[in-house]
Phi, psi and omega in degrees: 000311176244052135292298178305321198292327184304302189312320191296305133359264186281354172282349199279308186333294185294337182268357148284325169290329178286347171267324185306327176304321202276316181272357161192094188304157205277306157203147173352149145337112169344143154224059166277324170326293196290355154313141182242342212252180185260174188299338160254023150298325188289276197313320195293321172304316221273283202325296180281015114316318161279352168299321167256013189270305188279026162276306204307316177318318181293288210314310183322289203308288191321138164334290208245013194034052187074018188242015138235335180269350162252297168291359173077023195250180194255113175287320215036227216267337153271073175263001177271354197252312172267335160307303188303326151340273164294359179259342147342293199297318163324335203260007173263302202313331213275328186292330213277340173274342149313321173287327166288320193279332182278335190293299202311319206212036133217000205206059199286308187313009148277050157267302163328302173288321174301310187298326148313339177264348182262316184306302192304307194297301204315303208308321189294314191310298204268359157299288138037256186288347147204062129267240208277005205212030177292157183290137153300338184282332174084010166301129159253119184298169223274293260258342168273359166256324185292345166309306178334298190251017159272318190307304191281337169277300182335290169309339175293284163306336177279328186312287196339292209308341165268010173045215190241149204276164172303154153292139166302131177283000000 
């Protein structure tokens, strides 16, 4: 008896959770139909979603979260300050790129604002890095040249991306 009853249980569990899924989806229904803008706007999104999944994944993972076997940097005596640091940073990228790969490929009328939110960060990085936050050593990690060549496809892709408005019905 209470074997069954255990079971009975859980199918009741489970057809409660398959309606609650149903009545409130992890997310919405697509709206790409209503896109306007163009396919390599589609795409410069796509790219820079993975553009930040796999940093953040190095920052995250790694031992040293990349910041000597990949930027090369001399930790000394804060490397717990900086390893953690970067895995910090991993633990914003890997969302914030997720979050770009659902724009890109469910919901494209938000691209224009992403792709504005991507600019804008590339943009704050490379004022930073070579500006007012330049390295003393004047050493730069990869990821400060790779700014270089986001900023003007971003931009670029931010033109695109709002197309042409609908005709009024």
């Amino acid at each position: 008896m209470g074997g069954s009853l255990a079971e009975s249980d859980t199918l009741r569990l489970c057809s409660s959770l398959t309606h609650l899924k149903a009545a409130m989806p992890l997310l919405p229904p697509s709206t790409n139909p209503d896109y306007r803008g163009s396919t390599f706007s589609v795409v410069m999104l796509v790219i820079a979603g993975v553009g930040a999944i796999g940093p953040g994944l190095i920052h995250y993972l790694l031992p040293d979260g990349g910041a000597v076997v990949i930027a090369g940097l001399d930790l000394g005596a804060q490397a717990s300050v900086v390893i953690g640091t970067f895995a910090w940073m991993g633990a914003t990228q890997i969302p914030w790129g997720l979050a770009q790969l659902i724009v890109a490929l469910r919901y494209r009328p938000l691209i224009p604002l992403f792709l504005a939110l991507a600019l804008l960060e590339k943009t704050l990085s490379a004022v930073a890095a070579w500006g007012f936050k330049a390295s003393a050593s004047g050493h730069h990690p990869p990821e400060n040249y790779g700014v270089l060549v986001a900023i003007p496809l971003l931009a670029l892709a931010l033109a695109l991306s709002f197309g042409k408005p609908r005709a009024a019905a």
